[in-house]
N, C-alpha and C positions, 0 to 999 in steps of 0.2 A: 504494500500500500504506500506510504510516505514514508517521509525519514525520521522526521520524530514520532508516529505514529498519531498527533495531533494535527498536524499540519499546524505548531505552533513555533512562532518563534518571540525572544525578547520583546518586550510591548513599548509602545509608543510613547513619549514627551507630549507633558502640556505646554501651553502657549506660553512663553513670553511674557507677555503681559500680563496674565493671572500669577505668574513668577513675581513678577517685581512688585505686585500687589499686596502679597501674604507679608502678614508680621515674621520677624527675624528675629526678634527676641526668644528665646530660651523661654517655655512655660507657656507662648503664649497660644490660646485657645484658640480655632477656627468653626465658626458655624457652618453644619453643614445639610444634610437630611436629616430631617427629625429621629433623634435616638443617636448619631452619626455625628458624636461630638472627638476631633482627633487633637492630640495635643502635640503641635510641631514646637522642635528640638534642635537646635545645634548638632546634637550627640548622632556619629557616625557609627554604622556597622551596618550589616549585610543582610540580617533581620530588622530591620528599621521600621520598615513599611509595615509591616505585620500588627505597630499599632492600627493604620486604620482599619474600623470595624468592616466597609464594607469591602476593602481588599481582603480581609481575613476571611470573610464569604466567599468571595470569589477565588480565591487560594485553596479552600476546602474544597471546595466544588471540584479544581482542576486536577485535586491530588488526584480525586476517584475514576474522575474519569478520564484523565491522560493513563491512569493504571491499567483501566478497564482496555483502549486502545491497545496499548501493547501487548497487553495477555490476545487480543484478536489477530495484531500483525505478527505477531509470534507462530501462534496456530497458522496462519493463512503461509506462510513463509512455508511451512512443514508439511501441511495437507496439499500447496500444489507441487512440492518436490516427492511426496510421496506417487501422487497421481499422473504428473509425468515425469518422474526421471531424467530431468534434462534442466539444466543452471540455466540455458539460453531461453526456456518457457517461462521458466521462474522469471525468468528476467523482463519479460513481455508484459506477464500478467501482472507484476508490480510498478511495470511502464503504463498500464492501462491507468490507474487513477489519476495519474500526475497530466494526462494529455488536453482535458479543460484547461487546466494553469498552463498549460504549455503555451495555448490557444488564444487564452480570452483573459490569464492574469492579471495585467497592467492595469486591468479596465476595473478590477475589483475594489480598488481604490476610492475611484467616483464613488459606488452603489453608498461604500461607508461614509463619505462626506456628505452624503444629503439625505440618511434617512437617521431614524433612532437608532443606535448603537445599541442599546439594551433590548432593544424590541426584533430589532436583527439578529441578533445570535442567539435571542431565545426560541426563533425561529430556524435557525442553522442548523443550533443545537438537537432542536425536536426532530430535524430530518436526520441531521446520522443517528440518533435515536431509531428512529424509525427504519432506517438502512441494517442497523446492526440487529434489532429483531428481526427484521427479513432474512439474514444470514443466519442466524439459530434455525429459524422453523425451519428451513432449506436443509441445514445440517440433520437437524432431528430428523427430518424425513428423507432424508438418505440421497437428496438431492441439489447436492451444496458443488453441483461440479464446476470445470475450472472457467466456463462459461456464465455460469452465474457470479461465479465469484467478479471476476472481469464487468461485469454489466452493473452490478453493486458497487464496485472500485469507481469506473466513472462516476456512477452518479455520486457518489460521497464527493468526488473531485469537482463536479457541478457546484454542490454545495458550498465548497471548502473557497471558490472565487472569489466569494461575499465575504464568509467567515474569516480566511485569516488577515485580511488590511482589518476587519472592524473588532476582532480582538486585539490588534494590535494598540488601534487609537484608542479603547474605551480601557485599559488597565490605566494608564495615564490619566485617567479622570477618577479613579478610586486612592490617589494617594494624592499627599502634597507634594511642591515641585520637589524640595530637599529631602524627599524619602523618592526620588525617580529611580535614581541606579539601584537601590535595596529591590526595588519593584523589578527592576530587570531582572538582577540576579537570582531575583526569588523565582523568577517566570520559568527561568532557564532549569533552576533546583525541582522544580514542581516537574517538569519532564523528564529529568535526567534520574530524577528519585523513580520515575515511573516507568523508566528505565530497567530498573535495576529487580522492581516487585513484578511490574509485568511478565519480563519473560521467566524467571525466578517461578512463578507460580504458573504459567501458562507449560513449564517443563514437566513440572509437577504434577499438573492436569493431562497433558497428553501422556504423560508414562501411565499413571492410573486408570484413567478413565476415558481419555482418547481427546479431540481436536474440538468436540459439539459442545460443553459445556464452557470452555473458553468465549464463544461467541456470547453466552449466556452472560455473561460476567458481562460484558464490553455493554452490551446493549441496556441493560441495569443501569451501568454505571453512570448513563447519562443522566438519570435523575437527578443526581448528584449537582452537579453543574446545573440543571432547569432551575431546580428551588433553587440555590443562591443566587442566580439573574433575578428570579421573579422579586427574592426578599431585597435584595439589596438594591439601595439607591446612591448615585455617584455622588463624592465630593463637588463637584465641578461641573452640572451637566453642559455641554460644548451649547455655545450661543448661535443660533442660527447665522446672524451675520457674519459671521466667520468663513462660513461656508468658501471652498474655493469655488473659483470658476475655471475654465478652462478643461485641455484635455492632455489624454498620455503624450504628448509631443510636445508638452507645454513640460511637463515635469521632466521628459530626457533632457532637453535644452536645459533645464532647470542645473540636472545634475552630471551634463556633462562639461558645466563651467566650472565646476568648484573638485578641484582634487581630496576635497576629503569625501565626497559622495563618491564618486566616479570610481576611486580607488577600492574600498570597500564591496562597491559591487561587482567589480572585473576578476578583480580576486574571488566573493564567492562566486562567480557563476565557473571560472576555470576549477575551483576547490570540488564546487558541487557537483557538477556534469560528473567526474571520475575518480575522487576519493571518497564520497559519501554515499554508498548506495551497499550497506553493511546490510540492508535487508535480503541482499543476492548474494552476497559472500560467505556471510556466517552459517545459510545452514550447509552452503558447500563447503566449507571449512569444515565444521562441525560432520557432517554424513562423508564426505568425501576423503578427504585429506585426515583424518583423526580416525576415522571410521568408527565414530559416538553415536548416539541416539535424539532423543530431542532432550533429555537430562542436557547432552554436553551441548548442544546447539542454545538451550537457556542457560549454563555456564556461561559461555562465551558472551553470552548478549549482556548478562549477569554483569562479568566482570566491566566490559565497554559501557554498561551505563554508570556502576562506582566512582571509576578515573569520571566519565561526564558531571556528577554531581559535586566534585570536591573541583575540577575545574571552573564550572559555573561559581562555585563560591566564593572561590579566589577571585575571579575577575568582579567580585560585589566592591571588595577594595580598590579599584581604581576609578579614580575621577575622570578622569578624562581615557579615552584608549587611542593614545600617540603613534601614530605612522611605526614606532619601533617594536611597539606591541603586535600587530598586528602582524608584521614580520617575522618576530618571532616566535609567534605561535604558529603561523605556516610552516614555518622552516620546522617547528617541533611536528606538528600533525607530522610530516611529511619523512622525518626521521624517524620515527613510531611505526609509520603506516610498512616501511621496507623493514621494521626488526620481525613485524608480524606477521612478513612474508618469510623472513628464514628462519621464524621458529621450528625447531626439529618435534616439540610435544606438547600436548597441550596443559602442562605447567608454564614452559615458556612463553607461550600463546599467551594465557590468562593475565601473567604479567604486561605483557607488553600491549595487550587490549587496552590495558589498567590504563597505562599512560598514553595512547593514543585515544581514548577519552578524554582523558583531564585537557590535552593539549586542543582537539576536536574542534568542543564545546565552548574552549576558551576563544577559542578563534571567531567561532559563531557568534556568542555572547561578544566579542568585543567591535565586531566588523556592524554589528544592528546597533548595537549603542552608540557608534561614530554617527551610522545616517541619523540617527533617532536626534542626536545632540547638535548637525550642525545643518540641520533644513530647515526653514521657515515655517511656522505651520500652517502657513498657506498652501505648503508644497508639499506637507508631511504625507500624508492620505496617501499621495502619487509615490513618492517618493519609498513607502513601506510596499505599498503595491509594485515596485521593479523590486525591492529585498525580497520578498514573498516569491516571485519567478526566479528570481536567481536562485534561491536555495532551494523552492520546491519545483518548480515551473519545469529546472534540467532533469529529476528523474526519469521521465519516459526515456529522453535520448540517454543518458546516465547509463540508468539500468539495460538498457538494451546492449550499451555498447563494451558493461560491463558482466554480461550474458555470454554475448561472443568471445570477448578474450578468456574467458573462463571454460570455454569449450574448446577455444583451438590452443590454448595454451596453460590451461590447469589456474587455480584461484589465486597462488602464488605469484604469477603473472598481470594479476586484476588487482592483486594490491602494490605488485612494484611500481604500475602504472600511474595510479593514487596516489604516490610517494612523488611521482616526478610531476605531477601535477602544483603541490603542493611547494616544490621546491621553486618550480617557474614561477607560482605565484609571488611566493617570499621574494624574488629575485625583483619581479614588477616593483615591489614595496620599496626595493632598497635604490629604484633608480628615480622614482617622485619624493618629488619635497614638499611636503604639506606646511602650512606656515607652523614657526619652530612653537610660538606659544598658540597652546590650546584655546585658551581662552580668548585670546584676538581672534580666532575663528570663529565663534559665537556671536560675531557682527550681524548675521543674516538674521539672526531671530529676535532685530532689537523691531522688525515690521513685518508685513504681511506681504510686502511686495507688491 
């Protein structure tokens, strides 16, 4: 299916001007939704955010149901390599949800700028609800084949257009601006945790009692996530005048003048297209190359989503993510991704998963926080809307192309590839110069444009 198994990535900045509005004082209270009183702080860390009451909603919500997702893309990874025998099918049918964003991405942006954000995803929401109980009854009744599954994957990917620019922009309205990056890093902890239980109990399920009761879990889990939309109300609800105008040619232009957008995205779309497509790798690592079961195939995903949650954490610590970061976490991914192609067993494996999450995720998390920090939010919408195709949008061509090499050249091969991907990126970073201080770059969001 996707790569984070949500189709979620780091969430979006509030405006500017709501910024420089909030009191700065230590202690000082903010009115917000009734009940929704948050008390903004000086005091840094990485859990920050988790004061507000209705980020903390919204946080619970995402534990269950980014959980529930990957106990499904766990099972789906394993029931279609069961069914055909072949990493280059596997590789199709996990191309198949990602080809809407491939398609129609960009444009997902708009939908989130001009309707309710809360009223949007609790309707997104109710559709992969509604997709993942289709998937169960399919399985219960013994007719979950790889046809269906594909035909389910698009439409989730239908959905997911809307969904991930308007998750993006609406976490940004549950916190104050000086709890944003704890919100980030929380966004990223809340997948990468889901990471780690998903496939973790989704191994566990198919050892015992097979692939159907997995879908069961996922489709559940969306309840989860409805009532915390329904209950919670934003800090901030975004001001209709705000609204952008304009269209996706407006926001390329936008950000193919400014080297810190620009950069960010070139990097993940080279990162994304062929180091991140671990949903076609792992269970051929796992069944192929280890010759494990699906126990060792949720090992493996197990240990890759750990390194992801202590990576996401770490990067809660940085204020700004500097042109040097960003580098060096590619050059890390990219170093990780070739040890985990010459691991000889899967102890070695497990380790070296370990830190090609930490480094991954840190990449991820730092490269969404750059756009997030240095667009307008006039331009933001559009702007999350190319982050969202670049990291999810290249799956189909991704996975396909990380299909093929893994048939004509074994999985060891699909990650050395990964590695030099990773390394070209780093290489781009070290030959643009983003202005040296952070904060002079923060010029654009003193307006609307």
């Amino acid at each position: 299916m996707d790569r984070e198994g949500l189709r979620v990535v780091p969430e979006a900045a509030p405006d500017v001007e709501q910024e420089s509005a909030q009191p700065s004082g230590q202690g000082a209270l903010t009115e917000t939704a009734p009940g929704d009183r948050v008390r903004t702080t000086s005091r840094r860390g990485t859990f920050r955010a988790l004061r507000s009451r209705p980020f903390r909603l919204y946080f619970a919500g995402q534990v269950a149901s980014a959980s529930g997702t990957f106990v499904q893309q766990t099972a789906i990874g394993w029931l279609v390599l069961r069914l055909t025998g072949s990493a280059a099918q596997l590789g199709l049918v996990l191309a198949a949800g990602g080809v809407p964003s491939l398609l129609f991405g960009p444009w997902g942006g708009t939908i989130a700028d001009r309707v309710s954000l809360r009223r949007l995803l609790i309707g997104t929401q109710t559709a992969y609800g509604v997709l993942a109980g289709l998937l169960w009854a399919l399985a219960t009744a013994g007719k979950a084949s790889v046809a269906a599954i594909v035909a389910i994957s698009v439409a989730g990917g239908v959905v997911q257009i809307a969904d991930s620019p308007a998750r993006q922009a609406f976490v940004g309205s549950l916190v104050m601006p000086e709890d944003l990056s704890s919100a980030v890093s929380l966004n990223g902890v809340v997948m990468n945790s889901a990471r780690v239980v998903g496939p973790a109990l989704a191994g566990v399920l198919i050892l015992t009692i097979g692939t159907t009761p997995c879908f069961a879990v996922n489709a559940l889990s969306y309840l989860a996530v409805i009532a915390a939309l329904v209950m919670l109300r934003p800090l901030r609800p975004g001001a209709p005048g705000r609204r952008a105008t304009g269209g996706v040619r407006e926001g390329l232009r936008y950000a193919a003048s400014r080297q810190q957008l620009w950069l960010p995205l070139v990097m993940m779309g080279l990162v994304g297209l062929l180091a991140f497509n671990f949903p076609v790798i792992l269970p051929v690592l796992a069944s192929h190359t280890f010759r494990g079961d699906g126990g060792t195939y949720g090992l493996l995903s197990t240990m890759l989503s750990i390194g992801s949650v202590a990576g996401s954490l770490g990067v809660g610590l940085i204020r700004h993510p500097r042109r040097p970061y960003l580098m060096t976490a590619a050059l890390a991914f990219g170093v990780f991704l070739a040890a985990t192609a010459g691991a000889p067993d899967i102890a070695v494996a497990c380790l070296t998963l370990l830190a090609t999450g930490a480094a991954a995720f840190s990449f991820v998390t730092l490269c969404s926080t750059a756009l997030q920090l240095h667009s307008s939010p006039a331009y933001r919408g559009r702007i999350m809307a190319l982050w969202v195709y670049v990291y999810l949008g290249t799956t189909p061509v991704g996975s396909i192309i990380t299909g093929a090499i893994i048939s004509a050249a074994g999985v060891r091969a699909a990650l050395l590839t990964g590695a030099a991907a990773c390394l070209v990126a780093a290489t781009i970073a070290s030959r643009v110069h983003t202005p040296p201080d952070a904060d002079a770059a923060l010029t654009d969001l003193a307006g609307s444009s």
